[in-house]
C-alpha positions, 0 to 999 in steps of 0.5 A, a space after each residue: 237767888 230763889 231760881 238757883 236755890 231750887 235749880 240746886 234742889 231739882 239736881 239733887 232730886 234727880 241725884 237722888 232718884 237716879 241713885 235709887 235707880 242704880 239698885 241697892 248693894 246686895 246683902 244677906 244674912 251672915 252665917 249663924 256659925 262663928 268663922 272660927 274655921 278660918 283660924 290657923 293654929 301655927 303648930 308647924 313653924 319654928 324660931 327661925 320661921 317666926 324670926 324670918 317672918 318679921 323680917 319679911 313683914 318688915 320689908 313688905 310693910 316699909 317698902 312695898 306698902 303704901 298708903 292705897 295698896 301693896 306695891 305689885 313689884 319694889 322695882 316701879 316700871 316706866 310704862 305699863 303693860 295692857 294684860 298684866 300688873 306692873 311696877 307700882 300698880 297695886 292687885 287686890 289679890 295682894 291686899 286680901 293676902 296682906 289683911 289676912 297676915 294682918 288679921 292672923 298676926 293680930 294686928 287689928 288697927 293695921 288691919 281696920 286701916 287696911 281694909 278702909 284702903 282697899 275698899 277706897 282703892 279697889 271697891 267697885 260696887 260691892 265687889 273689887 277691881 283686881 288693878 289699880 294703876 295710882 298713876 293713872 288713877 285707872 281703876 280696872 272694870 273687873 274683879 278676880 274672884 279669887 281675890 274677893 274671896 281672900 278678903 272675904 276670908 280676911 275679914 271673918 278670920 279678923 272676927 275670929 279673932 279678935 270675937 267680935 262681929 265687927 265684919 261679919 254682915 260686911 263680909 256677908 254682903 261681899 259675898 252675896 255681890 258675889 253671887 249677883 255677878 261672879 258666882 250666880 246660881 253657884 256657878 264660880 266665874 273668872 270674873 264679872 263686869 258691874 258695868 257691862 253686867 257680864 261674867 267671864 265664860 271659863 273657871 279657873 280651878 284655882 279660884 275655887 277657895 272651897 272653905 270659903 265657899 263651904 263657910 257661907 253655902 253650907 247652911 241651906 240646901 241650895 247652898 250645899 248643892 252649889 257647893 258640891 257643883 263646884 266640887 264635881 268642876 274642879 275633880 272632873 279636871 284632874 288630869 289623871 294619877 300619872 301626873 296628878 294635877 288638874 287642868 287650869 279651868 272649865 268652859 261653860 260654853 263647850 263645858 269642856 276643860 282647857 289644854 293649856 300648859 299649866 302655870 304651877 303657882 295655879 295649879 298648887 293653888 288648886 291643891 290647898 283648896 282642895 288640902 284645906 277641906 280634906 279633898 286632896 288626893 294622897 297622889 297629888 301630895 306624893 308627888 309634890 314632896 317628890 318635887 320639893 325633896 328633889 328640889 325640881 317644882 317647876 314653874 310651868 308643865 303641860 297637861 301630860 306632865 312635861 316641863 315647859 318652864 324650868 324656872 323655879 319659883 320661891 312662891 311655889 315651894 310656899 305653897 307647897 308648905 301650905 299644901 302640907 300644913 293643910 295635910 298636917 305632914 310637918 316633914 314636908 312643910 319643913 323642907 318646903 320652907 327651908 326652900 322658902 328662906 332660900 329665897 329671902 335676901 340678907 346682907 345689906 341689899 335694898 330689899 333685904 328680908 324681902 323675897 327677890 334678885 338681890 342684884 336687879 332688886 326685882 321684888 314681887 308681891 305675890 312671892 313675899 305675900 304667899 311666903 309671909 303666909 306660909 311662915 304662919 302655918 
Protein backbone atom coordinates (compact mmCIF):
# COMPACT_ATOMS: atom_id res chain seq x y z
CA UNK A 1 0.00 0.00 0.00
CA UNK A 2 2.87 2.71 0.94
CA UNK A 3 4.70 1.37 -2.57
CA UNK A 4 1.65 2.14 -4.64
CA UNK A 5 0.74 5.10 -2.89
CA UNK A 6 4.12 6.83 -3.98
CA UNK A 7 4.26 4.77 -7.42
CA UNK A 8 0.74 7.03 -7.87
CA UNK A 9 2.27 10.46 -6.84
CA UNK A 10 5.56 9.70 -9.01
CA UNK A 11 3.00 9.56 -11.94
CA UNK A 12 1.05 12.32 -11.26
CA UNK A 13 4.78 14.41 -10.79
CA UNK A 14 5.73 13.43 -14.05
CA UNK A 15 2.04 14.21 -15.27
CA UNK A 16 2.43 17.50 -14.05
CA UNK A 17 6.06 18.11 -15.24
CA UNK A 18 4.98 16.80 -18.64
CA UNK A 19 1.98 19.42 -18.92
CA UNK A 20 4.09 22.24 -18.24
CA UNK A 21 6.25 21.13 -20.93
CA UNK A 22 3.71 21.26 -23.49
CA UNK A 23 3.63 25.36 -22.88
CA UNK A 24 0.74 27.54 -21.65
CA UNK A 25 -2.32 28.39 -24.03
CA UNK A 26 -1.56 31.34 -25.60
CA UNK A 27 -3.31 34.71 -24.09
CA UNK A 28 -3.57 38.65 -24.65
CA UNK A 29 -5.11 41.50 -23.70
CA UNK A 30 -8.29 42.06 -25.17
CA UNK A 31 -9.08 45.32 -27.00
CA UNK A 32 -9.93 48.14 -24.70
CA UNK A 33 -12.61 49.10 -27.56
CA UNK A 34 -16.31 47.71 -26.75
CA UNK A 35 -16.90 44.92 -29.71
CA UNK A 36 -20.14 47.00 -30.39
CA UNK A 37 -18.96 46.65 -34.21
CA UNK A 38 -19.78 43.47 -34.57
CA UNK A 39 -23.62 44.18 -33.89
CA UNK A 40 -25.88 44.06 -36.86
CA UNK A 41 -28.74 46.58 -36.74
CA UNK A 42 -31.81 44.54 -38.82
CA UNK A 43 -32.82 47.60 -40.87
CA UNK A 44 -33.48 45.64 -44.10
CA UNK A 45 -35.49 42.61 -43.45
CA UNK A 46 -39.26 42.47 -43.49
CA UNK A 47 -42.22 40.43 -41.89
CA UNK A 48 -41.98 37.74 -44.09
CA UNK A 49 -37.87 37.76 -43.74
CA UNK A 50 -38.49 37.40 -39.70
CA UNK A 51 -41.46 34.78 -40.20
CA UNK A 52 -39.43 32.53 -42.56
CA UNK A 53 -36.36 32.89 -40.43
CA UNK A 54 -38.07 31.17 -37.47
CA UNK A 55 -39.17 28.46 -39.53
CA UNK A 56 -35.80 28.00 -40.87
CA UNK A 57 -34.31 28.11 -37.14
CA UNK A 58 -36.71 25.98 -36.18
CA UNK A 59 -35.89 23.42 -38.64
CA UNK A 60 -31.95 23.54 -38.11
CA UNK A 61 -32.50 23.58 -34.35
CA UNK A 62 -34.91 20.10 -34.33
CA UNK A 63 -33.29 18.29 -37.00
CA UNK A 64 -29.89 19.34 -37.66
CA UNK A 65 -28.66 19.96 -34.38
CA UNK A 66 -27.37 17.92 -32.14
CA UNK A 67 -26.00 17.70 -28.74
CA UNK A 68 -22.10 18.17 -30.25
CA UNK A 69 -22.66 20.27 -33.40
CA UNK A 70 -24.93 20.93 -36.41
CA UNK A 71 -25.17 18.25 -38.66
CA UNK A 72 -23.21 19.19 -41.99
CA UNK A 73 -26.23 17.55 -44.17
CA UNK A 74 -29.98 15.98 -42.46
CA UNK A 75 -29.35 13.10 -45.00
CA UNK A 76 -26.57 10.82 -42.86
CA UNK A 77 -24.30 8.89 -45.38
CA UNK A 78 -23.19 5.36 -44.97
CA UNK A 79 -19.41 5.78 -45.56
CA UNK A 80 -17.35 8.83 -45.16
CA UNK A 81 -15.36 10.64 -47.80
CA UNK A 82 -11.28 11.50 -46.89
CA UNK A 83 -11.35 15.54 -48.34
CA UNK A 84 -14.80 16.80 -47.69
CA UNK A 85 -17.58 16.53 -44.66
CA UNK A 86 -20.29 14.27 -45.22
CA UNK A 87 -23.83 13.16 -43.73
CA UNK A 88 -23.83 13.64 -39.89
CA UNK A 89 -19.91 14.80 -39.37
CA UNK A 90 -20.04 18.11 -37.87
CA UNK A 91 -17.75 21.57 -39.17
CA UNK A 92 -16.79 24.24 -36.96
CA UNK A 93 -17.56 26.30 -39.78
CA UNK A 94 -21.13 25.37 -39.01
CA UNK A 95 -20.83 25.99 -35.18
CA UNK A 96 -19.44 29.53 -35.51
CA UNK A 97 -22.44 30.44 -37.95
CA UNK A 98 -24.79 28.84 -35.72
CA UNK A 99 -23.58 30.89 -32.40
CA UNK A 100 -23.68 34.12 -34.14
CA UNK A 101 -27.43 33.61 -35.21
CA UNK A 102 -27.68 32.63 -31.44
CA UNK A 103 -25.95 35.55 -30.24
CA UNK A 104 -27.42 38.24 -32.61
CA UNK A 105 -31.18 36.46 -32.06
CA UNK A 106 -30.58 36.89 -28.07
CA UNK A 107 -30.52 33.69 -27.20
CA UNK A 108 -27.61 33.77 -24.65
CA UNK A 109 -28.53 30.45 -22.76
CA UNK A 110 -28.63 28.67 -26.31
CA UNK A 111 -25.94 30.49 -26.87
CA UNK A 112 -23.49 29.64 -23.64
CA UNK A 113 -24.45 25.91 -24.06
CA UNK A 114 -23.47 26.00 -27.57
CA UNK A 115 -20.09 27.41 -27.34
CA UNK A 116 -19.38 24.67 -24.31
CA UNK A 117 -20.18 21.98 -27.14
CA UNK A 118 -17.94 23.47 -29.42
CA UNK A 119 -14.95 23.99 -27.59
CA UNK A 120 -15.63 19.80 -26.15
CA UNK A 121 -16.34 18.96 -29.85
CA UNK A 122 -13.96 20.90 -31.65
CA UNK A 123 -11.30 22.61 -29.19
CA UNK A 124 -7.77 21.80 -30.04
CA UNK A 125 -5.33 23.42 -28.08
CA UNK A 126 -6.59 26.66 -28.15
CA UNK A 127 -7.84 26.88 -31.83
CA UNK A 128 -10.79 24.22 -33.38
CA UNK A 129 -10.42 21.43 -35.61
CA UNK A 130 -12.62 22.18 -38.65
CA UNK A 131 -14.15 18.28 -38.61
CA UNK A 132 -15.50 16.02 -36.40
CA UNK A 133 -16.78 12.66 -37.28
CA UNK A 134 -19.26 11.74 -33.81
CA UNK A 135 -18.91 8.00 -35.30
CA UNK A 136 -15.70 7.49 -35.53
CA UNK A 137 -15.06 10.23 -32.62
CA UNK A 138 -12.36 11.50 -35.38
CA UNK A 139 -11.45 14.61 -34.58
CA UNK A 140 -9.19 16.25 -37.54
CA UNK A 141 -5.73 17.62 -36.91
CA UNK A 142 -6.38 21.05 -38.59
CA UNK A 143 -8.22 24.02 -37.93
CA UNK A 144 -9.94 26.54 -40.65
CA UNK A 145 -9.08 30.01 -40.09
CA UNK A 146 -12.10 31.34 -41.22
CA UNK A 147 -13.99 29.11 -38.91
CA UNK A 148 -12.21 30.44 -35.85
CA UNK A 149 -12.56 33.80 -36.76
CA UNK A 150 -16.57 33.07 -36.85
CA UNK A 151 -16.41 32.26 -33.58
CA UNK A 152 -14.19 34.62 -32.36
CA UNK A 153 -16.58 37.21 -33.97
CA UNK A 154 -19.35 35.03 -32.00
CA UNK A 155 -18.21 35.38 -29.06
CA UNK A 156 -17.57 39.51 -29.00
CA UNK A 157 -20.86 40.04 -30.75
CA UNK A 158 -22.55 38.07 -27.58
CA UNK A 159 -20.79 40.48 -25.23
CA UNK A 160 -21.93 43.20 -27.44
CA UNK A 161 -24.73 42.28 -26.75
CA UNK A 162 -25.72 41.38 -24.03
CA UNK A 163 -22.93 44.34 -22.09
CA UNK A 164 -21.17 42.03 -20.64
CA UNK A 165 -17.51 40.90 -20.69
CA UNK A 166 -18.25 37.47 -20.11
CA UNK A 167 -16.17 36.20 -23.56
CA UNK A 168 -14.09 39.29 -24.01
CA UNK A 169 -10.48 37.48 -22.62
CA UNK A 170 -11.53 34.08 -24.12
CA UNK A 171 -12.12 35.19 -27.35
CA UNK A 172 -8.91 37.24 -26.92
CA UNK A 173 -6.89 34.29 -25.99
CA UNK A 174 -8.55 32.39 -29.33
CA UNK A 175 -7.10 34.99 -31.24
CA UNK A 176 -3.62 35.27 -29.81
CA UNK A 177 -3.40 30.97 -30.86
CA UNK A 178 -4.32 32.20 -33.75
CA UNK A 179 -1.37 34.25 -34.17
CA UNK A 180 0.82 31.44 -32.65
CA UNK A 181 -0.10 29.32 -35.66
CA UNK A 182 -2.26 30.40 -38.45
CA UNK A 183 -1.72 33.68 -38.56
CA UNK A 184 1.98 34.39 -37.31
CA UNK A 185 3.75 37.71 -38.16
CA UNK A 186 0.11 38.93 -39.44
CA UNK A 187 0.44 36.51 -42.46
CA UNK A 188 -3.34 34.60 -42.68
CA UNK A 189 -2.80 30.92 -43.62
CA UNK A 190 -5.25 28.28 -44.40
CA UNK A 191 -4.82 26.39 -41.76
CA UNK A 192 -2.17 25.10 -38.96
CA UNK A 193 -1.29 21.78 -37.64
CA UNK A 194 -0.74 21.93 -33.41
CA UNK A 195 0.97 18.61 -33.65
CA UNK A 196 3.13 18.97 -36.63
CA UNK A 197 3.51 22.62 -35.72
CA UNK A 198 2.88 23.55 -39.32
CA UNK A 199 0.75 25.90 -41.38
CA UNK A 200 -0.66 25.86 -44.78
CA UNK A 201 1.61 27.47 -47.67
CA UNK A 202 -1.49 29.55 -49.53
CA UNK A 203 -4.25 31.89 -48.29
CA UNK A 204 -7.64 31.59 -49.41
CA UNK A 205 -9.03 35.15 -50.12
CA UNK A 206 -12.09 34.22 -48.32
CA UNK A 207 -10.70 33.65 -44.97
CA UNK A 208 -9.74 37.02 -44.67
CA UNK A 209 -12.69 38.29 -42.29
CA UNK A 210 -11.16 41.79 -42.03
CA UNK A 211 -13.57 43.50 -39.23
CA UNK A 212 -12.31 40.73 -37.11
CA UNK A 213 -9.14 41.06 -37.98
CA UNK A 214 -9.14 45.12 -37.80
CA UNK A 215 -11.05 44.43 -34.22
CA UNK A 216 -8.21 43.09 -32.66
CA UNK A 217 -4.78 44.67 -35.01
CA UNK A 218 -6.34 48.04 -34.91
CA UNK A 219 -5.04 49.06 -31.40
CA UNK A 220 -1.05 48.94 -32.00
CA UNK A 221 1.05 49.72 -34.88
CA UNK A 222 2.41 46.40 -35.49
CA UNK A 223 -1.26 45.40 -35.80
CA UNK A 224 -2.11 48.08 -38.07
CA UNK A 225 0.61 47.01 -40.17
CA UNK A 226 -0.50 43.29 -40.31
CA UNK A 227 -3.71 44.83 -41.10
CA UNK A 228 -2.96 46.67 -44.17
CA UNK A 229 -0.63 43.55 -45.34
CA UNK A 230 -3.52 41.61 -45.32
CA UNK A 231 -5.40 44.21 -47.11
CA UNK A 232 -2.50 44.51 -50.05
CA UNK A 233 -3.01 40.28 -50.49
CA UNK A 234 -6.61 40.02 -50.98
CA UNK A 235 -6.70 43.67 -53.64
CA UNK A 236 -3.61 42.25 -55.39
CA UNK A 237 -5.91 39.05 -56.64
CA UNK A 238 -8.61 40.92 -58.01
CA UNK A 239 -8.94 39.68 -61.31
CA UNK A 240 -9.67 43.00 -63.11
CA UNK A 241 -13.00 45.21 -64.04
CA UNK A 242 -14.29 43.07 -66.72
CA UNK A 243 -15.16 40.38 -64.48
CA UNK A 244 -14.52 41.86 -60.84
CA UNK A 245 -13.73 39.41 -58.66
CA UNK A 246 -10.42 38.05 -57.01
CA UNK A 247 -8.43 34.76 -57.50
CA UNK A 248 -9.07 32.14 -54.65
CA UNK A 249 -5.88 32.39 -52.90
CA UNK A 250 -2.16 33.60 -52.31
CA UNK A 251 0.94 31.27 -52.39
CA UNK A 252 3.57 32.39 -50.02
CA UNK A 253 6.03 30.24 -51.61
CA UNK A 254 6.02 31.71 -55.33
CA UNK A 255 3.93 34.72 -53.82
CA UNK A 256 1.80 34.22 -56.61
CA UNK A 257 -1.90 34.21 -56.80
CA UNK A 258 -3.81 30.64 -58.00
CA UNK A 259 -5.52 30.29 -61.48
CA UNK A 260 -8.06 28.00 -60.09
CA UNK A 261 -11.64 28.04 -61.41
CA UNK A 262 -13.47 29.96 -58.90
CA UNK A 263 -16.07 28.07 -56.58
CA UNK A 264 -18.82 31.34 -56.04
CA UNK A 265 -19.69 30.82 -52.42
CA UNK A 266 -15.82 31.78 -51.78
CA UNK A 267 -15.63 34.41 -54.01
CA UNK A 268 -18.66 36.15 -52.53
CA UNK A 269 -17.20 35.58 -49.23
CA UNK A 270 -14.24 37.57 -50.45
CA UNK A 271 -16.98 40.51 -51.16
CA UNK A 272 -18.54 40.74 -47.68
CA UNK A 273 -15.27 40.87 -46.13
CA UNK A 274 -14.40 43.48 -48.19
CA UNK A 275 -18.58 45.31 -47.98
CA UNK A 276 -18.27 44.92 -44.08
CA UNK A 277 -15.08 47.58 -44.04
CA UNK A 278 -15.96 49.77 -46.81
CA UNK A 279 -13.54 48.31 -49.36
CA UNK A 280 -15.79 46.77 -51.74
CA UNK A 281 -15.45 47.91 -55.30
CA UNK A 282 -18.75 49.81 -57.07
CA UNK A 283 -17.59 46.86 -59.98
CA UNK A 284 -17.59 44.10 -58.01
CA UNK A 285 -21.61 45.24 -56.59
CA UNK A 286 -22.48 45.92 -60.23
CA UNK A 287 -21.87 43.08 -61.25
CA UNK A 288 -23.50 40.80 -58.58
CA UNK A 289 -27.01 42.97 -58.72
CA UNK A 290 -26.39 41.93 -62.60
CA UNK A 291 -26.47 38.39 -61.76
CA UNK A 292 -28.99 38.41 -59.05
CA UNK A 293 -31.49 40.57 -61.17
CA UNK A 294 -31.03 38.25 -64.16
CA UNK A 295 -31.08 35.28 -61.73
CA UNK A 296 -27.70 33.57 -63.55
CA UNK A 297 -25.04 33.91 -60.01
CA UNK A 298 -23.61 30.72 -60.86
CA UNK A 299 -21.89 28.45 -58.89
CA UNK A 300 -18.48 28.07 -60.38
CA UNK A 301 -16.41 30.71 -63.05
CA UNK A 302 -12.98 30.72 -64.37
CA UNK A 303 -10.67 33.53 -63.50
CA UNK A 304 -11.61 35.38 -67.26
CA UNK A 305 -15.39 34.98 -66.13
CA UNK A 306 -16.46 32.13 -68.08
CA UNK A 307 -19.07 29.55 -66.24
CA UNK A 308 -17.65 26.27 -65.32
CA UNK A 309 -20.60 25.52 -63.18
CA UNK A 310 -24.00 26.22 -64.05
CA UNK A 311 -25.53 24.93 -60.93
CA UNK A 312 -27.21 27.85 -58.81
CA UNK A 313 -26.79 27.98 -55.20
CA UNK A 314 -29.63 29.44 -52.49
CA UNK A 315 -26.09 29.85 -50.19
CA UNK A 316 -25.10 32.12 -52.76
CA UNK A 317 -27.83 34.60 -53.33
CA UNK A 318 -27.70 34.77 -49.30
CA UNK A 319 -24.44 36.13 -49.67
CA UNK A 320 -25.17 38.55 -52.02
CA UNK A 321 -27.84 39.80 -49.62
CA UNK A 322 -24.99 40.03 -47.06
CA UNK A 323 -22.95 41.66 -49.61
CA UNK A 324 -25.72 44.30 -50.10
CA UNK A 325 -26.84 44.60 -46.53
CA UNK A 326 -23.19 45.64 -45.88
CA UNK A 327 -23.47 48.32 -48.64
CA UNK A 328 -26.74 49.61 -47.20
CA UNK A 329 -28.35 48.97 -50.90
CA UNK A 330 -31.86 47.80 -49.58
CA UNK A 331 -33.27 47.29 -53.58
CA UNK A 332 -30.87 44.66 -54.13
CA UNK A 333 -31.01 42.78 -50.72
CA UNK A 334 -34.38 42.81 -51.31
CA UNK A 335 -34.09 40.77 -54.63
CA UNK A 336 -31.50 38.50 -53.32
CA UNK A 337 -33.74 37.37 -50.46
CA UNK A 338 -36.75 36.54 -52.46
CA UNK A 339 -34.30 34.42 -54.36
CA UNK A 340 -33.26 32.94 -50.68
CA UNK A 341 -37.01 31.92 -49.56
CA UNK A 342 -37.32 30.45 -53.15
CA UNK A 343 -35.29 27.89 -51.85
CA UNK A 344 -36.95 27.25 -48.57
CA UNK A 345 -39.24 23.85 -48.62
CA UNK A 346 -42.76 24.33 -47.49
CA UNK A 347 -45.75 21.94 -47.33
CA UNK A 348 -45.33 18.70 -45.42
CA UNK A 349 -41.79 17.55 -46.13
CA UNK A 350 -39.09 16.10 -43.66
CA UNK A 351 -37.14 19.08 -44.00
CA UNK A 352 -39.59 21.81 -44.10
CA UNK A 353 -38.79 25.30 -43.42
CA UNK A 354 -35.10 24.17 -44.04
CA UNK A 355 -33.17 25.14 -47.36
CA UNK A 356 -32.90 21.74 -49.61
CA UNK A 357 -34.33 18.95 -52.26
CA UNK A 358 -37.79 18.43 -51.12
CA UNK A 359 -37.74 15.36 -52.89
CA UNK A 360 -33.81 13.41 -51.81
CA UNK A 361 -34.31 15.58 -48.44
CA UNK A 362 -30.67 16.73 -49.06
CA UNK A 363 -30.52 19.55 -46.56
CA UNK A 364 -27.03 21.09 -46.15
CA UNK A 365 -25.72 23.37 -43.28
CA UNK A 366 -23.78 25.90 -45.05
CA UNK A 367 -27.05 26.54 -47.19
CA UNK A 368 -29.70 26.85 -44.24
CA UNK A 369 -26.91 28.75 -41.87
CA UNK A 370 -25.58 31.63 -44.49
CA UNK A 371 -29.70 31.96 -45.18
CA UNK A 372 -30.73 32.30 -41.40
CA UNK A 373 -27.79 35.04 -41.42
CA UNK A 374 -28.71 36.83 -43.95
CA UNK A 375 -32.61 37.10 -42.71
CA UNK A 376 -31.05 38.97 -39.86
CA UNK A 377 -29.80 41.85 -41.91
Amino acid sequence: MYKQHWWVLIVGIVALLLSGCQGKSATMTPPTTAPTTFIQSPTLHTATDQRNQRRLARFIKTKMQSKQGIYTNYVDTRTRQRGVATGHELLSESAGMWLQYLAQSHQDAAFRTFYRATVKTFGDHGQFSYRYDPRSHQRFAVNATLDDLRIIRALNLYDAQTHTQRYRQVAANHFATLKTGALKDGKLYDYYDPQSKRTAKTSSLAYFDFKTLRYYEQGTRAGRRAYNEQLKVVRGGYLGNVFPLYATSFSWDTLTYSPKDLNTSEALEVLLHLAEVGQLKATSRTWLAQQVKAKKLYNGYSTAGSITNRGQSTANYALAAMIFAAAKDQANYRIAMQLVWAGQVTGRSPISGGIGDAKSHQSYSYSNLTALNAASD
